[in-house]
C-alpha positions in Angstrom: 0.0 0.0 0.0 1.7 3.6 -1.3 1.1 6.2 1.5 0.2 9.9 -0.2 2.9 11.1 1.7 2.2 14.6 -0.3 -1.7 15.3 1.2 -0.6 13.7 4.3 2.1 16.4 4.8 -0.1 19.4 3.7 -2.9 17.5 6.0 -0.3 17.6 9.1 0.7 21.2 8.2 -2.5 22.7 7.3 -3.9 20.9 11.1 -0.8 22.5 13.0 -1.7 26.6 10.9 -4.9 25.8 12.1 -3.4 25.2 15.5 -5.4 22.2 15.5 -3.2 19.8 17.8 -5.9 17.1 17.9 -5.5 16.6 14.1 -1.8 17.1 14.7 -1.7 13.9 17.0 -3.4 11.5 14.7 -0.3 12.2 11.9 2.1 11.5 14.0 4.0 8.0 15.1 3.6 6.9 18.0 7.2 7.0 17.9 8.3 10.2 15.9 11.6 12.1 15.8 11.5 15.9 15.9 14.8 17.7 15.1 15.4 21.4 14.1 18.4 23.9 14.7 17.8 24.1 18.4 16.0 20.9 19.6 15.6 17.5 19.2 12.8 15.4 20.5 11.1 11.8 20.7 8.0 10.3 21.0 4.4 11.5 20.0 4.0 13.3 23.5 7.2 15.1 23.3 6.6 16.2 19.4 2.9 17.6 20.4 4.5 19.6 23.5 6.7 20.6 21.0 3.9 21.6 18.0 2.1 23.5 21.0 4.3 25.4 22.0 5.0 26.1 18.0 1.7 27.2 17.4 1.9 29.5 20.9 4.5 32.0 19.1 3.1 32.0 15.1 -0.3 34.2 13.7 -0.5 32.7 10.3 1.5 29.5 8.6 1.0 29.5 4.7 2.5 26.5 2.7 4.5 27.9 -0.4 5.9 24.6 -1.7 5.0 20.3 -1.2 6.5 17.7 -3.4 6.3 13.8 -2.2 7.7 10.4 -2.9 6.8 7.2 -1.5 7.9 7.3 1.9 9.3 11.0 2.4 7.5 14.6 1.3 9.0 17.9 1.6 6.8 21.0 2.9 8.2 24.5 2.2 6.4 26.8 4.4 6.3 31.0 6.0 5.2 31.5 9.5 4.3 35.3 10.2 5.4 35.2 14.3 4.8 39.0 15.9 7.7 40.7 16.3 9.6 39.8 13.4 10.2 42.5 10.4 9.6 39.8 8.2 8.2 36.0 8.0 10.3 33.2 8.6 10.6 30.6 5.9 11.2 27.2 6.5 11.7 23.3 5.1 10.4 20.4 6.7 11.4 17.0 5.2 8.6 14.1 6.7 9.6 10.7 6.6 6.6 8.1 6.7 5.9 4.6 8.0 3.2 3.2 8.6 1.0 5.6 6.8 2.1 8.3 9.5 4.8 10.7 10.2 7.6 9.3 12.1 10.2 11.8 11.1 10.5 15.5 11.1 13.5 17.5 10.2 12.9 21.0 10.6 15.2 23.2 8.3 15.5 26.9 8.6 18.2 29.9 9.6 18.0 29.8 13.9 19.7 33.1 13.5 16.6 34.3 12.5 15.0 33.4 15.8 17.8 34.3 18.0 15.3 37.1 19.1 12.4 35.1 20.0 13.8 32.3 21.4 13.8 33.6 25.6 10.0 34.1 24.5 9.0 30.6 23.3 11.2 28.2 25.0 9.6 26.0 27.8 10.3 25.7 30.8 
């Protein structure tokens, strides 16, 4: 069975600009990887905490690029977070088993955030 990993991506990333975190949760693997320039995490839990507290510091996500292939897609998306003079663009590759994401790799410039990160770190 070939997984859409394409609509499942824009389905994951349409749920977490909605800041929908139930329809985030049902994407992901029960045990998905989460890495970007400033964290790594494990496990469904830890990657929701994580999408939370994403959705906590952004007003509006709009996807500007998704491609897919049988097991991987590749979302290219702007986040417009308050405070910043100007969106911040970002790449996320998914990686796919089971029909659900259970790899995230989070691409962008962390310079970029330098600002905001005292703001939306948890504690």
């Amino acid at each position: 069975m070939m997984t859409d990993t394409k609509a499942k991506a824009v389905a994951y990333y349409t749920a977490l600009g909605e800041k929908n975190i139930k329809a985030v949760k049902t994407s992901l693997h029960p045990d998905v990887q989460f890495s970007d320039p400033q964290e790594k995490v494990v496990g469904r839990e830890a990657v929701l905490k994580a999408a939370e507290g994403f959705t906590g510091i952004f007003e509006t996500l709009t996807i500007r690029a998704k491609f897919g292939s049988e097991d991987q897609a590749m979302v290219v998306y702007e986040v417009s977070i308050p405070g910043l003079a100007k969106n911040l663009t970002a790449a996320s590759l998914l990686s796919f088993q089971d029909g659900l994401i259970s790899k995230i790799e989070l691409i962008y410039d962390s310079k970029y955030l330098a600002g905001k990160k005292e703001e939306s770190s948890s504690t």
